[in-house]
N, C-alpha and C positions, 0 to 999 in steps of 0.2 A: 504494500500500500504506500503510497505516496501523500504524505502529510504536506498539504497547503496551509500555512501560515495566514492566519487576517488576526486583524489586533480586536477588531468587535467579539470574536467568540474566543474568551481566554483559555478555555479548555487546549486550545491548539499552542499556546504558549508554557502550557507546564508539564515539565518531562516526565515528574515522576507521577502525575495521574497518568499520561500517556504509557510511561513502562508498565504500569500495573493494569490498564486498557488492557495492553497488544497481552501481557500476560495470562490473563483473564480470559481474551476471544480467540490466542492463537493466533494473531493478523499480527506478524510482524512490521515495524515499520520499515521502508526499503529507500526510501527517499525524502529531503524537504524542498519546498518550494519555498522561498524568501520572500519577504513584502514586495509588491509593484513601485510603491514609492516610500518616502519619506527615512529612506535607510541613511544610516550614519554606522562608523566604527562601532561602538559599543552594541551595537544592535549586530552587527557581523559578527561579531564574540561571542555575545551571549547564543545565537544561532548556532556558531561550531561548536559551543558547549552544548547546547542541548543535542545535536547529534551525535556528539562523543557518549553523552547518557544513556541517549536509544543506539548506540552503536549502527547508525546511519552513515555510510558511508560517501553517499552521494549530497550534493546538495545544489539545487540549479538560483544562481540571481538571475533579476532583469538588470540589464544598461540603467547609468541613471539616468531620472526623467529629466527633463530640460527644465522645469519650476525647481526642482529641488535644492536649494540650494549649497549644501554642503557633498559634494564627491571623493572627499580626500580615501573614504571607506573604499570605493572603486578602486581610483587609481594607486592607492598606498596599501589598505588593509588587506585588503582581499589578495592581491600578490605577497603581503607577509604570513598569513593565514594559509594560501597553499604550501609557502615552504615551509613553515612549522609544522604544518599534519601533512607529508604526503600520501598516507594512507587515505586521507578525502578527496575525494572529488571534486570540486568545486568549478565548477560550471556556471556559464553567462548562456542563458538561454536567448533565441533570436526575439525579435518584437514586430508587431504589423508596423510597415514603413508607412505612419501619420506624419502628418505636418501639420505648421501653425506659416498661417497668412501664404498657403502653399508650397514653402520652399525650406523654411526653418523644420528641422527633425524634430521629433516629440521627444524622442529619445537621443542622449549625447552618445557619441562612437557606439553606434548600433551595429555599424556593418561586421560582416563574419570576421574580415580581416581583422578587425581593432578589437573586438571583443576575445578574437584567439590570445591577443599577445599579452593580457589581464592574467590570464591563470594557466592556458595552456588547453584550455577543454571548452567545447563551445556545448551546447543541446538545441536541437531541432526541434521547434515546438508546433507541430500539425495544428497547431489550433490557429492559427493566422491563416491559413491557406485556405483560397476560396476551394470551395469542392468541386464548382464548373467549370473551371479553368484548366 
């Protein structure tokens, strides 16, 4: 199972309800999904901690958003966080190519190229892709 992260439903922010969840039904946890926006450093930390808890190995960000104001967790944390655990995965998932006033990216260094050189691991996320296409 892949545990999505949202900050409204806290259950998904405490591990050790979670260990004793997946304990309880059997459904291990296999993966996290990180917040859409508002990430900072400490929120990267406390993430790897809790996957270190549920022994999740995988974990996918998004790009930061363009309102966001603080990046430094992108570009500084998260490449110090893959070389401290490289038992983790730490993954930049892709994002639908939106824009503001048509031309400005929603998301900062979106592309495949700039999000590989972050951690080293990108994730394909089929949920952007039109189906009819």
């Amino acid at each position: 199972m892949s545990l999505d992260l949202d900050r409204d439903l806290y259950d998904t922010l405490d591990s050790e309800y979670l260990l004793a969840l997946s304990a309880e039904s059997g459904v291990k946890v296999e993966s996290i999904v990180a917040f859409e926006r508002k990430m900072d450093s400490t929120t990267v930390e406390r993430i790897v901690t809790m996957a270190k808890n549920l022994s999740v190995r995988k974990i996918y960000f998004y790009p930061p958003h363009r309102l966001d104001k603080d990046v430094s967790w992108y570009e500084e944390t998260l490449p110090q966080m893959a070389e401290l655990y490289p038992e983790l995965s730490l993954a930049l998932t892709n994002v639908e190519p939106k824009t503001f006033l048509f031309f400005i990216p929603e998301y900062r260094d979106a592309t495949l190229q700039s999000i590989k050189k972050i951690t080293g691991h990108t994730a394909l996320s089929i949920t952007h892709v039109d189906p009819e296409s």
